[in-house]
C-alpha positions in Angstrom: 11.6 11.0 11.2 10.0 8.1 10.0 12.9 5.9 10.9 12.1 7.3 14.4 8.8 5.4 14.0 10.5 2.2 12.6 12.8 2.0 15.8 9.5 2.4 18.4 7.6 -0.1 16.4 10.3 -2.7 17.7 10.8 -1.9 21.6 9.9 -4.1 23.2 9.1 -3.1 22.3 8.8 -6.6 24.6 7.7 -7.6 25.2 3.4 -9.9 31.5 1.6 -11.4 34.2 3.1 -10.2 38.0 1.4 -11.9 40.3 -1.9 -11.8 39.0 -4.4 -14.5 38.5 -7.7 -14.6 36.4 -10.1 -16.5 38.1 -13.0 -15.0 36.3 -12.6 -16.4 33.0 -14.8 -17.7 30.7 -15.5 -21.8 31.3 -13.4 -24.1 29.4 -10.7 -21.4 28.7 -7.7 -23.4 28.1 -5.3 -20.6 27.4 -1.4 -21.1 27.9 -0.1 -19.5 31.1 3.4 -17.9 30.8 5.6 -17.1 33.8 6.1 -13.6 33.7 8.7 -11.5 36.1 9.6 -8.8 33.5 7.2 -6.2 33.8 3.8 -5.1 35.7 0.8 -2.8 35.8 2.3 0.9 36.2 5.7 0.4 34.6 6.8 3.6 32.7 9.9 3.7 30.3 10.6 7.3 29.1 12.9 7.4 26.0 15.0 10.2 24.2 15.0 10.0 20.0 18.5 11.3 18.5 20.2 12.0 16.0 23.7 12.9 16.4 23.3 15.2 19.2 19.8 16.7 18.4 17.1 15.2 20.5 14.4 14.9 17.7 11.5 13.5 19.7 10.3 11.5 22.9 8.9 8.3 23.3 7.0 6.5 26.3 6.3 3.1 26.6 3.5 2.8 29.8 1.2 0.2 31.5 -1.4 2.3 33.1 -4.3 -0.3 34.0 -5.0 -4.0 34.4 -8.8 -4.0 32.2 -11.4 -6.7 31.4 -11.9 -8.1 27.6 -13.6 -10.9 26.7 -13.7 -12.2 29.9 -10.3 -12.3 30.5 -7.6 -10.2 32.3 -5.1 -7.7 30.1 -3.0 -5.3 30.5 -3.7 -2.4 28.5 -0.3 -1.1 26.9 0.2 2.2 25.4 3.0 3.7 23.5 3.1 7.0 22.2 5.9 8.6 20.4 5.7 12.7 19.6 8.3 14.8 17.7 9.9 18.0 20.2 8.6 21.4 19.6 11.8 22.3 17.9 11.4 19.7 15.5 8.0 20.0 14.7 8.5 22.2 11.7 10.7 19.9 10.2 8.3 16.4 10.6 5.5 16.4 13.3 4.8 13.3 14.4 2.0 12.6 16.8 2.2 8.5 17.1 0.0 6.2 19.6 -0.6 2.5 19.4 -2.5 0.6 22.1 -2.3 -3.0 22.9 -4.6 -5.4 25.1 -2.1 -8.3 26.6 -3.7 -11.1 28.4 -2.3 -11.1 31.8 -1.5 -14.8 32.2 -0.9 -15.9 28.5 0.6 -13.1 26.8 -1.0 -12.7 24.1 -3.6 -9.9 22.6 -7.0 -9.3 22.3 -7.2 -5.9 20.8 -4.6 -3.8 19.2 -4.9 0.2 17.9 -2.7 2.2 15.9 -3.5 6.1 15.3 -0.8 7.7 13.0 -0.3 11.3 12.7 2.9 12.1 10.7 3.3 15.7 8.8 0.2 15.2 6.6 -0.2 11.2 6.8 -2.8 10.2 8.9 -3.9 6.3 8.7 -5.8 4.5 11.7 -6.1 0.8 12.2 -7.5 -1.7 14.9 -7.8 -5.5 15.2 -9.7 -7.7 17.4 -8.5 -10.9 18.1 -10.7 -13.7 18.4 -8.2 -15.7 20.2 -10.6 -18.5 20.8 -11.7 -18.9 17.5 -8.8 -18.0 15.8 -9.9 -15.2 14.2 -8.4 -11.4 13.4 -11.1 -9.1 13.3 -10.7 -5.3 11.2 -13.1 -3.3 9.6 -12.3 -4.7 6.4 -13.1 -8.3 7.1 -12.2 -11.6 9.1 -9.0 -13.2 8.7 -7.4 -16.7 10.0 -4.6 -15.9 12.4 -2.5 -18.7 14.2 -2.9 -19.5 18.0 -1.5 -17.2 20.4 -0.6 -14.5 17.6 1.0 -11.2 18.2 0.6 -7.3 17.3 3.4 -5.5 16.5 4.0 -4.0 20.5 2.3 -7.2 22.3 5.4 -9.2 20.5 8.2 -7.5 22.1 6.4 -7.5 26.0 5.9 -11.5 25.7 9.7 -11.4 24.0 10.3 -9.8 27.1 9.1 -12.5 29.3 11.5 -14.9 27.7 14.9 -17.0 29.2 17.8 -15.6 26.8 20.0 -17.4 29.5 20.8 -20.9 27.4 20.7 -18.3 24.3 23.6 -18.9 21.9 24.6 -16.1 19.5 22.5 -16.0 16.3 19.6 -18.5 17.9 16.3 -17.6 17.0 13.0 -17.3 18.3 10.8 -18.0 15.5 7.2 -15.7 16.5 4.3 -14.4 14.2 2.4 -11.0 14.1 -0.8 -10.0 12.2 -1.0 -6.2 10.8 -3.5 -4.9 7.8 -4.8 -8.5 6.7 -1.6 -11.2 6.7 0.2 -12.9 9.6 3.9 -12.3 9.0 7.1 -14.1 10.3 8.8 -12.4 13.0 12.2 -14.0 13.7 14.2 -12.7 17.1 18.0 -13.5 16.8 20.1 -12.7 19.6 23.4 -11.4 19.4 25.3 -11.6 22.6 25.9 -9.1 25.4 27.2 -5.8 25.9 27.6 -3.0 29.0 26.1 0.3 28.1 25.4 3.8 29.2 22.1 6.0 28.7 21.0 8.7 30.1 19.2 6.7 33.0 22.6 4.6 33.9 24.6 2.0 32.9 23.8 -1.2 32.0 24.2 -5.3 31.2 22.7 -5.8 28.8 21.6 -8.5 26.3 21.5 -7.6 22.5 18.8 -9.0 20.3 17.7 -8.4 16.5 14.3 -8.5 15.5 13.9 -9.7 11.7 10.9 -9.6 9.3 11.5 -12.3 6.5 9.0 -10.7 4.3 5.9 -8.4 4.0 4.6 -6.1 6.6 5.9 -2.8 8.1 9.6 -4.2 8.0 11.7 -6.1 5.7 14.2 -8.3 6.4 17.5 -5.2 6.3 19.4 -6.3 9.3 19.2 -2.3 10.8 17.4 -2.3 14.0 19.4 -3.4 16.8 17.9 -3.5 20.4 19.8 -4.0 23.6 17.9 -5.3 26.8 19.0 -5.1 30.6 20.7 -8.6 31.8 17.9 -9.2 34.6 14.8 -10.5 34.9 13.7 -7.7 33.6 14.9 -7.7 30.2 13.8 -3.7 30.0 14.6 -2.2 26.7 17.6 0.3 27.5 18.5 1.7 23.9 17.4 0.5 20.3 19.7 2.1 17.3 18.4 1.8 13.1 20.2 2.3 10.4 19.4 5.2 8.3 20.9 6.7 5.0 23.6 8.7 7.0 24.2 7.6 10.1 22.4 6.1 12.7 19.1 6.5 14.5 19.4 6.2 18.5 16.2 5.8 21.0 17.7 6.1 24.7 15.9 5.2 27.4 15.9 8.5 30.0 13.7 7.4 32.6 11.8 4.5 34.5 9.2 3.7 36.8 6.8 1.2 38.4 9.2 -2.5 37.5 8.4 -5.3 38.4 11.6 -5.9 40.6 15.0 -4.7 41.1 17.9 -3.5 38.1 20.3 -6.0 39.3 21.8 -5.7 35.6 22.5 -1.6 36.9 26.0 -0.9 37.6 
């Protein structure tokens, strides 16, 4: 089961603005403003975890709200992933992050993670000081690079990204903070594939997210995760590698987009 958490760290996990302006922010804000027509406030992507044929757990990805931080605009991004009852005796996992995206630059402000796995239970939050630079924890104050990324925020600006000029093995070269280090955080894509789930069929685009070093990943090559061929760019299915086998999340439903599955066959 914990590969089940190492796939939902990485859907995009991507990953913001729709139409939204922030007119009430703070004077002499000079934040970057990135064109966003993947995803919106109210989007809902329902996910079914496998292995083999036993559905082990569900995940949901969700933007409920549009709220206020440091004067600015963000969506507020939850994702929650919880083991079925039937599995539950086996590994319980109880899993929520939380992520605050600014609306027109895509980056975030605050990030949460509450862990609840069999007996493990660790919490964690950041603040980020993105005017001064700054990553705030209850452990201390560190440097972080401008317009740095949380694990989740990563994959909804990835999200917002042109693949089209993309050849196979480019990278996009991106940085994350988590604990009390910024890490590397290369995407490489991969190409393009047609695939079914449980909520249709699908073009999609296939990327790989790699970790050079440090961090909650290293740099194994195992998490593959394929995105509808749209503007969209909605996360469809994501597949690990585990000791036997493979791990699958499959996305079962959706609601609230942005616009229209023209990638849906």
């Amino acid at each position: 089961m914990m590969s089940v958490k190492k796939i939902f760290l990485f859907i995009f996990i991507f990953v913001v603005s729709f139409g939204f302006s922030n007119s009430d922010s703070k004077p002499g804000d000079n934040f970057r403003k990135v064109k966003n027509i993947a995803f919106q406030e109210g989007e809902k992507l329902t996910f079914d975890l496998n292995y083999g044929f036993v559905t082990a757990g569900i995940a949901v990805m969700e933007i409920p709200r549009v709220k206020r931080i440091s004067g600015r605009n963000v969506f507020h991004i939850t994702f929650e992933v919880n083991s079925v009852p039937s599995f539950d005796w086996i590994y319980k996992v109880r899993d929520r992050y939380e992520t605050y995206v600014d609306v027109e630059g895509l980056f975030p402000w605050r990030f949460e993670q509450h862990i609840r796995e069999g007996g493990y239970v660790r919490d964690f939050s950041a603040f980020f000081d993105q005017r001064k630079g700054i990553a705030k924890t209850r452990d201390g104050e560190y440097e972080v690079p401008e317009y740095v990324q949380d694990i989740i925020s990563v994959f909804y600006y990835v999200r917002a990204l042109d693949f089209s000029d993309m050849k196979i093995d480019d990278r996009i070269h991106l940085q994350n903070f988590y604990k009390d280090k910024v890490h590397d955080l290369d995407v490489k894509y991969l190409g393009k594939e047609t695939i079914e789930v449980p909520s249709g069929k699908f073009d999609c685009i296939i990327i790989e997210p790699l970790m050079k070093e440090g961090g909650l990943f290293k740099h194994d090559g195992n998490i593959i995760v394929w995105l509808t061929d749209d503007n969209l760019k909605m996360p469809v299915k994501v597949r690990t590698k585990i000791v036997i086998g493979h791990v699958e999340a499959k996305l079962s439903k959706y609601e609230g987009l942005a616009g229209q599955l023209t990638s849906k066959r």
